[in-house]
C-alpha positions as CSV (number, residue, x, y, z in Angstrom):
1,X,24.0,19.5,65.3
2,X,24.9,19.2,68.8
3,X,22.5,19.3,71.5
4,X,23.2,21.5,74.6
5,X,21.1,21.5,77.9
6,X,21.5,24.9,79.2
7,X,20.1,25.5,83.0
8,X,19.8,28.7,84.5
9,X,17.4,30.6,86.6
10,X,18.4,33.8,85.2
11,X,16.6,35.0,82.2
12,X,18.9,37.7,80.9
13,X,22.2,35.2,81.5
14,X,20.1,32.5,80.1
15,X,19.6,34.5,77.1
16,X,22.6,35.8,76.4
17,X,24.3,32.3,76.5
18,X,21.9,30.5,74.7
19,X,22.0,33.2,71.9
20,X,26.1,32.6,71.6
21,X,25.8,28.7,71.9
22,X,23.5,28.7,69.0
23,X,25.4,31.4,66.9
24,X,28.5,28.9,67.3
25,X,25.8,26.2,65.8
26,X,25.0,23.7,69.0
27,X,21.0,23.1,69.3
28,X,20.2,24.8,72.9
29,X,17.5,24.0,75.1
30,X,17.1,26.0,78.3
31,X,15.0,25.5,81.3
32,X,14.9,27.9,84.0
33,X,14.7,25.7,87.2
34,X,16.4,21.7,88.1
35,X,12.7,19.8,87.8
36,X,11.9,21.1,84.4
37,X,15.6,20.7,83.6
38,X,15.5,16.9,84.6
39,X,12.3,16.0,82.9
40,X,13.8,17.1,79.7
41,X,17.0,15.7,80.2
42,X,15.4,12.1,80.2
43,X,13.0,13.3,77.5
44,X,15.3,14.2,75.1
45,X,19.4,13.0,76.4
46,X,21.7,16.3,75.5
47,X,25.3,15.8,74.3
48,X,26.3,18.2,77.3
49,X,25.2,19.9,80.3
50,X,25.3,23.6,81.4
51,X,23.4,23.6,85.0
52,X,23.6,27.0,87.4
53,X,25.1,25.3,90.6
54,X,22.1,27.2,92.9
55,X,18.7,26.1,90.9
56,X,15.1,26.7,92.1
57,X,12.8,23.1,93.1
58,X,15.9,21.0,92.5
59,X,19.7,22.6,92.7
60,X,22.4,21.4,90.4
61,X,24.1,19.5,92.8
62,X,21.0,17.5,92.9
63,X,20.5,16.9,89.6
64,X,23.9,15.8,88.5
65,X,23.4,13.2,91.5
66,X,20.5,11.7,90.0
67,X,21.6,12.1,86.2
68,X,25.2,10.4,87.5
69,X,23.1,7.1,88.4
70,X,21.7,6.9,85.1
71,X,23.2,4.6,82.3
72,X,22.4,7.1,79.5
73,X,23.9,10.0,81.0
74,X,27.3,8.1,81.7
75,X,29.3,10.1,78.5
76,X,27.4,13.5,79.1
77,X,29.9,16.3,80.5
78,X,28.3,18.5,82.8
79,X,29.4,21.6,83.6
80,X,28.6,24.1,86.4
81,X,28.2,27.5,86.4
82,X,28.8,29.3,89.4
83,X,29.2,33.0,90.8
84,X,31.7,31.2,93.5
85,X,35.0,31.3,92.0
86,X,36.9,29.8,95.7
87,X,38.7,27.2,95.8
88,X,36.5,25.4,97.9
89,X,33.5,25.5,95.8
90,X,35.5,24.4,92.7
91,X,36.7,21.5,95.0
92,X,33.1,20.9,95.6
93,X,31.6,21.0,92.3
94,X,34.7,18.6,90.6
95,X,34.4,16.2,93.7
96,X,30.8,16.0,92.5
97,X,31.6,14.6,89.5
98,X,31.3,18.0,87.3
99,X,33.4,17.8,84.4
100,X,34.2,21.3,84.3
101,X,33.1,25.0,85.8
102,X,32.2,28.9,84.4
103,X,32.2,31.2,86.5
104,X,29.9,34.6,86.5
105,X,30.0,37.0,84.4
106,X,30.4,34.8,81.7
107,X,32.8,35.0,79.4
108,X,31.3,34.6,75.4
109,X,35.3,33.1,74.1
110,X,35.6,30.9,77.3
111,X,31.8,29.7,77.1
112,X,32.5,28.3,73.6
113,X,36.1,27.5,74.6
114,X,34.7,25.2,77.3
115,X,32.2,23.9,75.3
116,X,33.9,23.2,72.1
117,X,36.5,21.2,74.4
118,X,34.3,19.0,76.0
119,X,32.2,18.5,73.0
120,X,35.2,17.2,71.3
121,X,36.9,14.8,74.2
122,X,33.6,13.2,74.5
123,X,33.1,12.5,70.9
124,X,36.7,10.7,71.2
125,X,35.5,9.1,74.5
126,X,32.1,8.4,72.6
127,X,34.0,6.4,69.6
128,X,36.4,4.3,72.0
129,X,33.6,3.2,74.1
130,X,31.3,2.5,71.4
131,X,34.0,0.1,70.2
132,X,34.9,-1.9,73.4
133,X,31.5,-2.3,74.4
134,X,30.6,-3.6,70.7
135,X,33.0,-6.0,70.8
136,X,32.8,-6.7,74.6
137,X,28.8,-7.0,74.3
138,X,29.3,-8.7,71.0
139,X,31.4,-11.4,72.8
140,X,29.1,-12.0,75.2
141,X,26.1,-12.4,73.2
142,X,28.0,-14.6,70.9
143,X,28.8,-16.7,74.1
144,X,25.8,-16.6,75.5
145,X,24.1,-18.2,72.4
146,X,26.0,-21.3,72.7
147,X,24.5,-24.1,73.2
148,X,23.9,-23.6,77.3
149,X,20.9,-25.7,79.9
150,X,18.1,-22.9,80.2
151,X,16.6,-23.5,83.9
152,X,12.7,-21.9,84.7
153,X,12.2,-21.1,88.3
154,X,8.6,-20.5,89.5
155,X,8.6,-17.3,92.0
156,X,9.7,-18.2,95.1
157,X,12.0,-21.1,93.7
158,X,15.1,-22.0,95.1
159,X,18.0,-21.5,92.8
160,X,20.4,-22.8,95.5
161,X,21.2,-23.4,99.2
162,X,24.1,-21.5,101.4
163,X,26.7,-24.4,102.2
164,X,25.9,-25.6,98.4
165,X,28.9,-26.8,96.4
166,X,28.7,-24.2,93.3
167,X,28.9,-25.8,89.7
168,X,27.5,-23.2,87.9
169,X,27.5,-19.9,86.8
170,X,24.2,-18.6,86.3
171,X,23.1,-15.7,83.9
172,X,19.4,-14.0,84.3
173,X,18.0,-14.3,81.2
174,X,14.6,-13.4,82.1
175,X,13.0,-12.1,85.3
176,X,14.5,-11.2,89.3
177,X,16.2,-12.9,91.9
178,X,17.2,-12.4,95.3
179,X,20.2,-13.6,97.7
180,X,20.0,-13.8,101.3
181,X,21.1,-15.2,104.7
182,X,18.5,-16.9,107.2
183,X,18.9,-17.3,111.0
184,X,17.7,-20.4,112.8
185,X,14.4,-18.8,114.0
186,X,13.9,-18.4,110.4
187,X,14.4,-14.7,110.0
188,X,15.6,-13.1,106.6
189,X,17.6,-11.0,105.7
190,X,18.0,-9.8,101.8
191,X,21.9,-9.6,100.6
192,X,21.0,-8.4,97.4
193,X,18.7,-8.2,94.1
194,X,19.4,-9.8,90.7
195,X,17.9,-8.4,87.2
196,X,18.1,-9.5,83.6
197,X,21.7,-9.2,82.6
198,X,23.4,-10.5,85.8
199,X,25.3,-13.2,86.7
200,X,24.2,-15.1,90.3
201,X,26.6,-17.0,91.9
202,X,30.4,-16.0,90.6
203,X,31.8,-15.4,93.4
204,X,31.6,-18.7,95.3
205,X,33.0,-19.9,91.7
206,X,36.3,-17.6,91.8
207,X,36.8,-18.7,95.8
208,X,36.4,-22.3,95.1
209,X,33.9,-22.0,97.9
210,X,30.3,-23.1,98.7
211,X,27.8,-20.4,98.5
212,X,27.6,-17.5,101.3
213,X,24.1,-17.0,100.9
214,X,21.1,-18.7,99.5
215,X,19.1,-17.6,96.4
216,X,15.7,-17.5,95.2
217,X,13.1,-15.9,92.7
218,X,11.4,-13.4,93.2
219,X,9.1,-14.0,90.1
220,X,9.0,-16.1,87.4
221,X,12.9,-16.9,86.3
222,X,15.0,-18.1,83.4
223,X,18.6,-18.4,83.7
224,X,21.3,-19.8,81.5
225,X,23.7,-22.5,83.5
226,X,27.0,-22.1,82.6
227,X,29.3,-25.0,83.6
228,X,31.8,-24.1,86.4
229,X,34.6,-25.4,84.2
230,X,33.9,-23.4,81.3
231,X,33.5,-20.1,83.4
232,X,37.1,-20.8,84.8
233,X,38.6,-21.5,81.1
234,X,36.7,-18.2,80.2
235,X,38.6,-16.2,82.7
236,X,41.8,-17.7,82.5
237,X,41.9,-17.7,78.5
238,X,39.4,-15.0,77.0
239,X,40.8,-11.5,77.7
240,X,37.8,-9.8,76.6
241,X,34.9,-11.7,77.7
242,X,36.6,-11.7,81.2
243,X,37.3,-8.3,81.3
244,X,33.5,-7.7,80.6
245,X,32.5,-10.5,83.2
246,X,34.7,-9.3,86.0
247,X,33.7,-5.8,85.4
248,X,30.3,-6.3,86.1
249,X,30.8,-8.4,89.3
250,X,33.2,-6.0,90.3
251,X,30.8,-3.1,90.0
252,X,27.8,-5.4,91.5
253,X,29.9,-6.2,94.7
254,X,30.8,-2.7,95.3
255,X,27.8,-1.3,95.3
256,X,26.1,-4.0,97.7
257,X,29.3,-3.8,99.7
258,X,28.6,0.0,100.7
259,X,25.3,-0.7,101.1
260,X,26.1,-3.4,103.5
261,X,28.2,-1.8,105.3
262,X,25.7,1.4,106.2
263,X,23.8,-1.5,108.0
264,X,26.6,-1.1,111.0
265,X,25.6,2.7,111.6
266,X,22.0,3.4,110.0
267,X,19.1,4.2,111.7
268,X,15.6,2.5,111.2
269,X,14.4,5.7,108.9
270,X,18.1,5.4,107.0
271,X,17.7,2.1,106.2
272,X,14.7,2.2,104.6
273,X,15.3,5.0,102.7
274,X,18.2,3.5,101.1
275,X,16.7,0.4,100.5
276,X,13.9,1.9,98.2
277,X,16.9,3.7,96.2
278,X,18.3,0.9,96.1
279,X,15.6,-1.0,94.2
280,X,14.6,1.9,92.1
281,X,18.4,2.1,90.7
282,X,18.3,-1.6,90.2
283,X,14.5,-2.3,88.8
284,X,13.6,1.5,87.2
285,X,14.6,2.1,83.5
286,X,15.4,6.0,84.8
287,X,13.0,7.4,82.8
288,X,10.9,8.9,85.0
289,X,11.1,12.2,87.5
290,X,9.2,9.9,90.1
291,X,10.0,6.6,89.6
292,X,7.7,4.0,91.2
293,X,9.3,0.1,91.8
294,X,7.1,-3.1,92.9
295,X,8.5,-4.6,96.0
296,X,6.6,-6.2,99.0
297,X,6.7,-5.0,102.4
298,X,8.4,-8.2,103.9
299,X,11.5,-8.0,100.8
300,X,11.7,-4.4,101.9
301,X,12.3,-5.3,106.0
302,X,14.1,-7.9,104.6
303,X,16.7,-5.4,102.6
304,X,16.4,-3.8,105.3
305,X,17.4,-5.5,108.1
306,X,14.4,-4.5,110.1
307,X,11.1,-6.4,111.2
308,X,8.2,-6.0,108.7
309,X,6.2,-4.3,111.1
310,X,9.1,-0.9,111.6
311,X,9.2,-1.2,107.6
312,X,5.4,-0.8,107.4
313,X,5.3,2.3,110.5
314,X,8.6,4.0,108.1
315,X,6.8,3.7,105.0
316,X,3.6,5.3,106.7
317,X,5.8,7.9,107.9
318,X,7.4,8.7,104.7
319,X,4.4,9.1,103.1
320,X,2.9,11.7,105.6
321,X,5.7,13.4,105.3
322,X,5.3,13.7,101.3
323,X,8.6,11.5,100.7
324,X,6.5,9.1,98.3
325,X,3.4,7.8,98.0
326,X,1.0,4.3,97.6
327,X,-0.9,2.7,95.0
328,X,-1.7,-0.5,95.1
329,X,1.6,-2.4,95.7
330,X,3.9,0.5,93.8
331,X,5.6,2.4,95.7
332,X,6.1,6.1,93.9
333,X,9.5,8.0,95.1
334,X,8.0,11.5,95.3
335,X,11.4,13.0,96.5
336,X,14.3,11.2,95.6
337,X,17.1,13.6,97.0
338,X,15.6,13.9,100.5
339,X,15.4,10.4,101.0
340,X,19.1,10.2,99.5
341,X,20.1,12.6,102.5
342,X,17.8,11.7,105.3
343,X,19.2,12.7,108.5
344,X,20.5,9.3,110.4
């Protein structure tokens, strides 16, 4: 049976539509505002999402936002419901990334119309997916069991120099790594953050170039060297295992590129605040309403492109003003869509 997350604030609609839904057999949980509705989202992933566009403690707009950067949620339609049947607003929701819209009164033959469509293209979507990443996944594991040099960095390790003649690929078996640039007066500044499951140092590889930026652990670090040669024949002669390689990079580099490029116009504040989303999409497992990452204060200034001390006076800040909180050396994202849009 088919589970359906059903959001709305309005207990007669909410009714009325889960009583139809589960008439037409789909398993229907409702919650009646966005917080309660995201906690059991992650506790319990639906196979499709009916959220009331205006939402008490945490709208829909602001849940699909966070939902959208979560792995699990990737294949789940989501679909608005609205009172707003303008042109604009249906711009809005689609260009938000809603799958589809119903708009107020609700119809019963269109609700299960709607839903009985999407159900359907996702379970298609579901079974191509699931068989591309199986043998995508299955190619890489396959590779990456070959006999390959395993390397063990201690934290704070050098994995390599900028200006260093690249002659491997390196995969992150275990652990996190950083890149960055340094100045002559020594000071830092973070380019981006490695996990398990990435690949350090392709680029340089592709543009038969030294490395831009130096790299380093940030704890204790296993990687898997894999001979520049071989990477090459991999992408010039395995379709799929290139495909999966170049996918990643390609989504890795876009990501750090917009983040990079916010640098040019940001304020102190902004800055900040994007760096700690930043490292709670990259280190967080997303199963949490308030995630909490593990970062020190100078890797923060660092990804930030500010001095330690203006890192230390935001954070203080941000915490007065009930953005997140301390404990220890976790930080705790307490409000995850105000940070997101912090004024600049």
């Amino acid at each position: 049976m088919k589970k359906i997350l059903l959001l709305e604030g309005d207990t007669i609609l909410s009714k009325d539509m889960s009583n139809i839904l589960r008439l037409a057999n789909y398993e229907v949980e409702v919650a009646n505002n966005g917080k309660f509705g995201l906690e059991t989202a992650y506790q319990n992933i639906p196979d499709l999402i009916i959220c009331n566009l205006n939402l008490p403690e945490l709208d829909g707009i602001g849940l699909l936002r966070i939902l959208s950067r979560h792995v699990d949620f990737n294949l789940v339609p989501f679909i608005f419901i609205s009172k707003d049947k303008s042109l604009e607003s249906i711009r809005r929701m689609m260009d938000m990334g809603a799958d589809d819209f119903i708009i107020t009164p609700v119809d019963h033959t269109e609700l299960l119309r709607t839903v009985d469509i999407h159900i359907m293209k996702m379970e298609k979507i579901k079974a191509s997916f699931h068989k591309k990443r199986t043998q995508n996944e299955t190619s890489l594991d396959s590779f990456l069991k070959t006999p390959h040099t395993h390397k063990k960095f201690k934290k704070k390790q050098m994995i390599f120099q900028r200006g260093d003649k690249p002659n491997f690929l390196y995969y992150i078996a275990q652990g996190k790594a950083k890149s960055f640039l340094e100045n002559e007066e020594g000071k830092e500044v973070m380019v981006t953050l490695y996990v398990e499951g990435d690949f350090i140092g392709a680029s340089a590889l592709l543009a038969k170039s030294p490395y831009a930026a130096s790299a380093m652990a940030l704890e204790d670090l296993e990687l898997v060297l894999i001979p520049k040669e071989e990477f090459i024949d991999i992408i010039n002669q395995d379709s799929s295992l290139s495909h999966d390689i170049l996918l990643r990079l390609k989504n890795a580099n876009t990501l750090n590129n917009e983040r990079l490029l916010k640098f040019a116009y940001d304020s102190a504040r902004k800055r900040v605040a994007d760096s700690l989303l930043f490292v709670s999409d990259k280190f967080s497992s997303g199963g949490s309403v308030h995630p909490s990452i593990e970062i020190g204060r100078r890797e923060l200034a660092s990804l930030s492109g500010i001095a330690k001390e203006s890192t230390i006076r935001t954070l203080t800040d941000f915490k007065k003003e009930g953005l997140i909180d301390i404990e220890d050396n976790k930080i705790i994202l307490l409000q995850e869509e105000k940070l997101r849009h912090l004024p600049n």
